[in-house]
N, C-alpha and C positions, 0 to 999 in steps of 0.2 A: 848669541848664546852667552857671551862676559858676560853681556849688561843686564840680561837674566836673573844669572847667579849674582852679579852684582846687589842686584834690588831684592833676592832673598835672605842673602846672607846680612845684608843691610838690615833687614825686619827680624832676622832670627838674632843679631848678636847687638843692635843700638838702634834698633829706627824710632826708642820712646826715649825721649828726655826726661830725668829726673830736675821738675821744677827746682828753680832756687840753687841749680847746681850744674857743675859742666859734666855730669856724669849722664852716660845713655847704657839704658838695657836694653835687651829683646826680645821677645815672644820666648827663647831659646829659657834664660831663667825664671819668667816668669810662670812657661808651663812645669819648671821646675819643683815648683812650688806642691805642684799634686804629685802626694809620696807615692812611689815607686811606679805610676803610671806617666805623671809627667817627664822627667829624667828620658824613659823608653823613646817616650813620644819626641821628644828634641832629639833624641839617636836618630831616630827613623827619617826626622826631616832633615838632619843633617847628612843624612846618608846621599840626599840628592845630589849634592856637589861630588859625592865619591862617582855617583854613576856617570852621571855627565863627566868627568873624568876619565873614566872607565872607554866611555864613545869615544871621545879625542884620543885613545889612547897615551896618556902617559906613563910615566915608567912606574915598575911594581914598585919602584922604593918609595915612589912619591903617592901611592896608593896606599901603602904599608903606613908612610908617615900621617896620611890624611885619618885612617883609621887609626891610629895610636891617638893624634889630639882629638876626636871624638870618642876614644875610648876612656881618655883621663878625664873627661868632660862629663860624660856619664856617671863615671866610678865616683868622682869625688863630688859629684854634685850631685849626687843620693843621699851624701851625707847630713842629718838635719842640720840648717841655718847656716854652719859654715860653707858645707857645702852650695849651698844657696850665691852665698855672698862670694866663693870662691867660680861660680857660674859666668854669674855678672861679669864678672873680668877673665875668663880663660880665654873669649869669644875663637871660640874652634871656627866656626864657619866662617872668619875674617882669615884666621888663619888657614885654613884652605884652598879659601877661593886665592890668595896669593902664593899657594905653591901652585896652584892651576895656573894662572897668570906668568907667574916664574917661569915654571915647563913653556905653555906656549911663547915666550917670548923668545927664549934660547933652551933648549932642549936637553942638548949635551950638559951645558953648564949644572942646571938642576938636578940632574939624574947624578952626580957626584956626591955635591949637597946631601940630596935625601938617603942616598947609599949610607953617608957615615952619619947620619941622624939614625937610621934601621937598624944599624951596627951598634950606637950606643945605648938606644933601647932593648936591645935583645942583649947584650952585655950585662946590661942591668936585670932586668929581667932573670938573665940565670944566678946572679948574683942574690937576688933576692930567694926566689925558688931554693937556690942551694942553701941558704941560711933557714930560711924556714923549714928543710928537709933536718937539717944538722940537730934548731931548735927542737924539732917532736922526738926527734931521737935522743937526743941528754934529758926530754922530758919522760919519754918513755922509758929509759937506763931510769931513774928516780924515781919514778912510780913503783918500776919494779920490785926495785932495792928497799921498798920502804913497803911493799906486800909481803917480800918476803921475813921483813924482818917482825912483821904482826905476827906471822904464826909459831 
């Protein structure tokens, strides 16, 4: 089952060399390339390492963490051209298949790990959320302020 996900992950994140350079891509940003169908389509194959995951059972934090770096993988590599180029180098499914790896190797140990990696994401996460709640509302106080001063 690794050596599986090994040789997907392999093809989805560096199995093509960029001639003339020590740099390798993978299927992952190059279907990146087709705006807002390719992006999907690397989710969806990247999701295989979460389900295979899922089988072995390990832990929800380290399912949570698998789904966060395919979800920053996604989100930012919709963006045109940077996002492209920030594709190339996130490689989520290298990153995954090694917290799969981690888990199976020692169990307890990882489930620690990705605990306070879920905790720092979701910290952030409300931190963001609460500031963009704060932002629409001093936008919306100002919009106001400035309708009512038209009439």
């Amino acid at each position: 089952m690794l050596d599986r996900l090994r040789r997907f992950s392999y093809w989805l994140d560096e199995g093509i060399p960029i001639p003339g350079t020590r740099i390798r891509i993978g299927l992952d940003p190059i279907l990146g390339l087709i705006p807002g169908a390719g992006d999907a389509a690397g989710a969806i194959l990247s999701g295989a390492i979460v389900v295979e995951s899922l089988r072995q059972r390990i832990s929800r934090y380290a399912v949570l963490r698998m789904a966060a770096n395919i979800a920053i993988d996604t989100v930012i590599g919709s963006v045109p051209v940077l996002g492209d180029l920030f594709d190339a180098g996130w490689k989520s499914n290298q990153r995954n298949l090694a917290i799969l790896e981690r888990h199976v190797a020692e169990p307890s140990g990882s489930k620690q790990v990705d605990r306070a990696f879920v905790l720092l994401i979701g910290g952030v996460l409300l931190v963001v959320c609460a500031s963009v709640v704060v932002v629409a509302l001093m936008l919306s106080a100002r919009v106001l302020r400035w309708l009512l001063t038209q009439t």
